[in-house]
N, C-alpha and C positions, 0 to 999 in steps of 0.2 A: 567541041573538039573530039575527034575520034580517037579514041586508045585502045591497042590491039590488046588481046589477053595475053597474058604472060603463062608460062610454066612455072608451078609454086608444087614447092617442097613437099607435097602433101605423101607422108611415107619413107621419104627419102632421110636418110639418118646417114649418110656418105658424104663427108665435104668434099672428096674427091671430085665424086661424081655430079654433084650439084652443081660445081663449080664450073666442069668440062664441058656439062649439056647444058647448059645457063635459064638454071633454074632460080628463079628472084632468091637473093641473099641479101638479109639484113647484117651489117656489117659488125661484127663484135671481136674480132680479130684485137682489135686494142688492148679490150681484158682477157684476153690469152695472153698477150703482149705481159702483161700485166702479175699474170696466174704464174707466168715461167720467170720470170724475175722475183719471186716472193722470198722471202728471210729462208720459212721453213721446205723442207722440199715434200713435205708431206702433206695431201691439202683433202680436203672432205666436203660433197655440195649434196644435199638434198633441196630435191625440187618435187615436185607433183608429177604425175606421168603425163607424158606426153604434152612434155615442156620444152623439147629439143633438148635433153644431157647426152642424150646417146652423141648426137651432130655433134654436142658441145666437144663430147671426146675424140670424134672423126677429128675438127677441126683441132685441137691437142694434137693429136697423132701425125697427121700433115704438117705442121708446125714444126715438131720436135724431128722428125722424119726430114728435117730442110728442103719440103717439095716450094721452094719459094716462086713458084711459076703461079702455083692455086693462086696465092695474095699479092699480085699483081693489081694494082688500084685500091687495095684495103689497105685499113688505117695500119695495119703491122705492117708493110712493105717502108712504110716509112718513118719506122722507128728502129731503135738501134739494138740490132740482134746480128749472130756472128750467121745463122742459119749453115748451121752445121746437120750431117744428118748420124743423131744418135739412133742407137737398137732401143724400138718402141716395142714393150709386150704387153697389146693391148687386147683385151677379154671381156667379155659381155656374158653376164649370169641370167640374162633373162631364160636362157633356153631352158636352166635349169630346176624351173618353178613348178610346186605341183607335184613333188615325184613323193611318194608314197616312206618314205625309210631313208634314215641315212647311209645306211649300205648302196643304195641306187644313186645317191648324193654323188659321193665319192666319187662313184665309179662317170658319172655325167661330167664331174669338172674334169674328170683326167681326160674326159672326150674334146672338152673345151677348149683343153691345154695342148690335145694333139698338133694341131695345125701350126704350132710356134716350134713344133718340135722339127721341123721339116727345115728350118733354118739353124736353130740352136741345139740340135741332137738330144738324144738322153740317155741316162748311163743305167744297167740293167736293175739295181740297185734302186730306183727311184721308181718306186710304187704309191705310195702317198701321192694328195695334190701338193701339201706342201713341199715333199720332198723334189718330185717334178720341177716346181716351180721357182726353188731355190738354187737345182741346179740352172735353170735355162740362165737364172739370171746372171751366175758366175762366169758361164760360158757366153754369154753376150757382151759382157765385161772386157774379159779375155780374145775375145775374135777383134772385136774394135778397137780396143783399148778407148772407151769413152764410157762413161757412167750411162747407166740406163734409165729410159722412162716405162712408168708401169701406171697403163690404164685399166682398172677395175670398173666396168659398168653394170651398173645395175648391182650390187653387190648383195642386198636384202631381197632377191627376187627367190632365192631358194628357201627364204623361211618366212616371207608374210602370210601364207596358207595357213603355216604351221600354229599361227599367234595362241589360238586357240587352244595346243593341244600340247601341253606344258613338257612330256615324257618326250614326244616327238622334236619339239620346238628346242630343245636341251640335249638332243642329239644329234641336232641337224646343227645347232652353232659349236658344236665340238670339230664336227668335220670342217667347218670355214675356220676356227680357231687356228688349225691343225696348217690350210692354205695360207693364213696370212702372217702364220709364227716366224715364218725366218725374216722379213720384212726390215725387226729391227735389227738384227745380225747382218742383213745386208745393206745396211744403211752407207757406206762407205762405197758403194758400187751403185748407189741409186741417186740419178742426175731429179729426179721428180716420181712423185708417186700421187697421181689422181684418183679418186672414187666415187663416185656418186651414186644414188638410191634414190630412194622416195623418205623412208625414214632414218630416225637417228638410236642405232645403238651405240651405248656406253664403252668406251676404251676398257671398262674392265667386263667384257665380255668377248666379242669378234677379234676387236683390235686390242686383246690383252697387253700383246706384248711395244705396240709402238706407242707411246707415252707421252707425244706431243706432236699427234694430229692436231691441224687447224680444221676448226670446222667454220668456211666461207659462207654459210648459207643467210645468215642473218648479219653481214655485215654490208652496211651501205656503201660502199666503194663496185661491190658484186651484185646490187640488187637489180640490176639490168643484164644480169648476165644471161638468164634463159627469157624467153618471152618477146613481146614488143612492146614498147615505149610510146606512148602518146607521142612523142617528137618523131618517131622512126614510122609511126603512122604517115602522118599526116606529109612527109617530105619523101619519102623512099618508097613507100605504099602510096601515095596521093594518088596515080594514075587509075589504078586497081581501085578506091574508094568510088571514081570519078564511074568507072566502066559497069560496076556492081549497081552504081546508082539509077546509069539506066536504064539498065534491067527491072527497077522497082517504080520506074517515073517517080524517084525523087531527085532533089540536089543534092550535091555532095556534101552539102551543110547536112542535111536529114539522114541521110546514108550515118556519115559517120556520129551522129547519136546516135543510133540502131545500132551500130556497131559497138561504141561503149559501151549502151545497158546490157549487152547480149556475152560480150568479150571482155571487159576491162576489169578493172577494181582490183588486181591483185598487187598485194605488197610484201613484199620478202624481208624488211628491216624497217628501221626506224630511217625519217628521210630517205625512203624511196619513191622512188616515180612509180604512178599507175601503171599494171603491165599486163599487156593484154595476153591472152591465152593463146600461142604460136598457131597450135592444130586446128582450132576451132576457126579460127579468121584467115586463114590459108583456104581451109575449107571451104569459106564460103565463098571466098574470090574465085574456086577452081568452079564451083559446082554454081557459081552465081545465086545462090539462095544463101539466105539466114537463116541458119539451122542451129540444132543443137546438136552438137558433131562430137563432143568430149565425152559423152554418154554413150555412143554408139557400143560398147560394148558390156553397157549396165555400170552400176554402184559395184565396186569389188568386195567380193562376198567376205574380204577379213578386217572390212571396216566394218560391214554390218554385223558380224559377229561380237566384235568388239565392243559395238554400239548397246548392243543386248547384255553382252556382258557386265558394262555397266552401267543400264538402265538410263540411256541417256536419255534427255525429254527433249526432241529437236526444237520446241518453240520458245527455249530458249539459250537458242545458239547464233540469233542476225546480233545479237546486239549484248557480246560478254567480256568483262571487264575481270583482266587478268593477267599475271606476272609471266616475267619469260621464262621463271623454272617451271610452272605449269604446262607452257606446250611448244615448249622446246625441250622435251624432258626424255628423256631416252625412253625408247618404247620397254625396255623391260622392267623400267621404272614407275611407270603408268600406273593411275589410282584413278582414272577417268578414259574415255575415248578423246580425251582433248586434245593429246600430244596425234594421234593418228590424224584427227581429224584436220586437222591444223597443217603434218605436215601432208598431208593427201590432196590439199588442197581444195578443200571443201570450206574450211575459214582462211580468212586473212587477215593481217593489222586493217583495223578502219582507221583508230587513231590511237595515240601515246601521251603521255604525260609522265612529269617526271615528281616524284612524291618524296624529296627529302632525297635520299639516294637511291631509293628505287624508281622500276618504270615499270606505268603500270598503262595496258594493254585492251583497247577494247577492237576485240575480235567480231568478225561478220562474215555471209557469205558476199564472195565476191562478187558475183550480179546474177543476172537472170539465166544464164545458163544452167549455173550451179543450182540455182533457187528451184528451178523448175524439174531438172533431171532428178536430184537428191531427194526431193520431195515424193517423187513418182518413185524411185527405186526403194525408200525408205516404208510407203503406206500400205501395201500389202502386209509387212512385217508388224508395223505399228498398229494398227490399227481394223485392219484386215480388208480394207476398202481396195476394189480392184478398179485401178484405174482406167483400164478399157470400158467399164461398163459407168464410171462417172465421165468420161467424155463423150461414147456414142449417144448418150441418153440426154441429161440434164446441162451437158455441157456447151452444145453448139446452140441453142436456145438463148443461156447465159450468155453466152460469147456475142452470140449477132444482137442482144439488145445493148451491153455494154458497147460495142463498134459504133453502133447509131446514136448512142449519148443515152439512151432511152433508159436509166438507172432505174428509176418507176416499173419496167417490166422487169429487168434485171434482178432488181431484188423481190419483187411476184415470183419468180424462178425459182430464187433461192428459198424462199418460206415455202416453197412445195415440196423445195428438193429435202430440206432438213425434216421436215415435219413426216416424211418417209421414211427416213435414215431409218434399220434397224438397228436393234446390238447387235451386235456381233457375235458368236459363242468367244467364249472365250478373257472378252473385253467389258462387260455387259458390269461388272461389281466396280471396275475402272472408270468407265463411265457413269454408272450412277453416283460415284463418290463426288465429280466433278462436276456435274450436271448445274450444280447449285452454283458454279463461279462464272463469271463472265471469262472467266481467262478461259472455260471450253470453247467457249461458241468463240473465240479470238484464234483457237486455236484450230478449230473446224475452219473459218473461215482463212485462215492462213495457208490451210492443206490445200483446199478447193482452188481458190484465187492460180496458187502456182502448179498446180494441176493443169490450168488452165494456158499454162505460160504466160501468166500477169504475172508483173514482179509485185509482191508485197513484202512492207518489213511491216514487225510488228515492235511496241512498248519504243518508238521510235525518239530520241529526246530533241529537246528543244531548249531554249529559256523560259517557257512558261511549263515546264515540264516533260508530262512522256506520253506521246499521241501514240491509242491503242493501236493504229495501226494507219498504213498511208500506203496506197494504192498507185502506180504506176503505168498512165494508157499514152499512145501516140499521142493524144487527141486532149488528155486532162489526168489531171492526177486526183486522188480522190482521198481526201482527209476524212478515217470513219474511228467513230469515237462511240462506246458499246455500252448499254447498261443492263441491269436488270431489276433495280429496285426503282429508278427512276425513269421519266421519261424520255424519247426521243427529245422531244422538245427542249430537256435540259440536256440530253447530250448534247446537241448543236450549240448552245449558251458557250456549254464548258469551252470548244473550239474557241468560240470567239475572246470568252474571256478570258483565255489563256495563250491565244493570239497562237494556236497552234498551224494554220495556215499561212501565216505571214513568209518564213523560209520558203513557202514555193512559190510567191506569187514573180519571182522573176525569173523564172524558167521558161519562160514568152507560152506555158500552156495554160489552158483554164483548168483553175481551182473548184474543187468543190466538194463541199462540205457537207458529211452524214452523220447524222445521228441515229441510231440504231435501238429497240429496245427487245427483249424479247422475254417471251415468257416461262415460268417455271411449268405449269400445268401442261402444256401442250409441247413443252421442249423445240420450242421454233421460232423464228421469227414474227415478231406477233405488230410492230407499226416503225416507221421511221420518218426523217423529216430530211429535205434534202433544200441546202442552199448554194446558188452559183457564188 
């Protein structure tokens, strides 16, 4: 069957406009439906960037704005709303990221705030943002006589630079302080109050003075609120899966695996649905390639500062087990990169349990996108290894023997590549301290693998335990189990006798089983044994 390509959203953060040039829309309109009927009027959603919040707040704004022509066939046309059209004053801080001083701050939100002014005037008196912004909303009040809605996007876009720089960072949330202090004084003239970010500061900091914000981000009624949904795949997106497929001479069954390991894994709450990354799978239907599109602009340099600041050790972050005051925890309350990393979207829930009355939390990267880009953005830093010159060289050798199944040359590859490696300046006292554990060479080979764009996880669990690490190819997955005081040969035993291969053998790919051993003297790979 022939299916034409579509126009997709890629960029577009206007529901107006998406709507009017008929741009594919996944229909979420219900939990708008849903967002504008809430108890509190005050609500709070951090998401990862480039998760659609911005659209989410276009579509708010059209909404509240009673353009009820846009949701014409969406699920909101057919629920019960008076679709009146309230004064929306809605504002977007990304512009305002990066500026050097909170004196430049200031003066950037009052640029932000101009353009509302042109409808709602301003009295000469009102030089502050907050004062600005307090008056527009008395006088939006007063012009309609209808309570007003007030969208905040991007609200932490003017101090995630700053995380770093405590003097700075402590003067930049005095001036937002300052923008959002009347908020609870105008709480009687405000029909809704949205704001979204990337991360979660504490109500006693930005949002001192409003004292029963909802924070939506982690609750399962919303956790399909940005993203897509395995159901919204597979039915709404179906044609686009169909058309991508062949381009790639696969079926649409193989397509959307690729698409999973590539896009999917992410979870917002406890019982949520898998949710695929919006940008990235937009991406590829536009551009018909599987890429890695979430990275296009690098790792943002106030995660990796952060990362450093508290000496995080990435290899072990696929697979961590941990409460939701830990990384759900306000970023100015942070004792780890956990809470950033988490809400950045670089982890997600993999799974939950409940322990007496608490929940407790095992975090992972969400798939191969993540795995691959973060890894590559993270090893210049960590360990000083430039990734250009491990893929021009030792990497397309590795690559095209792994493709052919040829693991035998594969790992020839890698005992050349390792037994080359130099120190590093720098890392050289680092690495000789660890040299002695297998968890380097687990951890060398975790870098390389997703370096490579091979998904690996590592200390992966099971019922017979925790498999060093399990390997991810179209073609076969590869269970590798590492020693150093013992053989290959008992590596491979250990697999079997702890039935570490069993979970993949119905995933219809071929399994296969390594045992690895390497050596102290020579620092490399020194024999292995390999079973299908």
């Amino acid at each position: 069957m022939d299916y034409p390509k579509r126009k997709y959203p890629v960029g577009i953060q206007t529901f107006s406009r998406l709507r009017r040039e008929g741009y594919v829309y996944v229909d979420k309109t219900d939990l708008v439906w849903r967002m504008a009927n809430e108890n509190n009027p005050f609500l709070f959603l951090a998401r990862p960037r480039r998760f659609g919040k911005s659209l989410l707040a276009s579509t708010l704004h059209s909404f509240f704005a009673g353009e009820r022509e846009l949701f014409k066939g969406l699920k909101a046309d057919t629920l019960e709303w008076d679709w009146q059209q309230y004064p929306v004053l809605h504002f977007d801080l990304s512009g305002a990221k990066d500026l050097p001083s909170a004196e430049m701050l200031a003066a950037k939100l009052m640029l932000i705030l101009r353009p509302l002014t042109e409808e709602y005037g301003r009295e000469p008196d009102e030089i502050t943002p907050g004062g600005l912004f307090e008056g527009m909303v008395r006088r939006a009040f007063k012009k309609t006589n209808r309570q007003v809605v007030i969208i905040i996007d991007e609200y932490d876009a003017p101090i995630l630079n700053s995380l770093h720089e405590e003097k700075l960072l402590e003067e930049k949330r005095t001036v937002l302080q300052e923008l959002y202090s009347p908020l609870k004084l105008l709480e009687p003239f405000i029909k809704r109050c949205f704001i979204t970010g990337i991360t979660k500061f504490s109500q006693l900091s930005i949002f001192s003075t409003i004292n029963n914000i909802t924070n939506i981000s982690m609750l399962p009624k919303y956790a399909a609120l940005c993203g897509i949904t395995e159901e919204e795949l597979t039915t709404t997106l179906a044609p686009d899966i169909a058309l991508l497929a062949e381009s790639y001479e696969f079926t649409p069954e193989e397509m959307h695996t690729m698409l999973k390991q590539k896009y999917d894994g992410y979870h917002f709450s406890r019982q949520s649905p898998e949710v695929y990354n919006p940008y990235s799978l937009f991406k590829a239907f536009d551009n018909q390639e599987v890429g890695s599109y979430w990275f296009d602009s690098g790792t943002p340099s106030f995660l990796i500062r952060q990362m450093l600041k508290y000496h995080t050790d990435i290899t072990t972050l696929d697979n961590m087990e941990t409460s939701s005051n830990d990384f759900d925890k306000p970023t100015e309350a942070m004792t780890s990169a956990l809470p950033l990393l988490y809400q950045s979207g670089y982890l997600t829930i993999k799974s939950w349990e409940r322990v007496d009355f608490e929940y407790i939390y095992t975090l992972g990267i969400p798939n191969q996108e993540v795995q691959a880009g973060f890894v590559e953005g993270l090893m210049p830093t960590y360990i000083g290894m430039d990734s250009n010159n491990v893929r021009t060289g030792f990497a397309l050798k590795f690559w095209r023997a792994l493709k052919k199944g040829d693991l035998d040359l594969a790992l020839r590859e890698m005992q050349a590549f390792l037994a080359g490696l130099p120190y590093v300046e720098g890392f050289k006292k680092k690495l000789e301290q660890v040299t002695v554990a297998e968890g380097f060479y687990e951890y060398t080979f975790y870098l390389i693998f997703n370096m490579l764009n091979v998904y690996a996880r590592t200390q992966v669990k099971c019922q017979g335990g925790r498999v060093d690490m399990v390997v991810y190819m179209p073609q076969a997955t590869y269970i590798f189990e590492l020693k150093m005081h013992e053989s290959a040969r008992k590596a491979l035993e250990q697999i079997d006798l702890k039935g570490y291969a069993l979970p993949y053998h119905t995933e219809g790919r071929k399994v296969v089983k390594v045992g690895l051993h390497f050596d102290l003297e020579s620092r490399t790979l020194d024999e292995w044994a390999v079973e299908n």
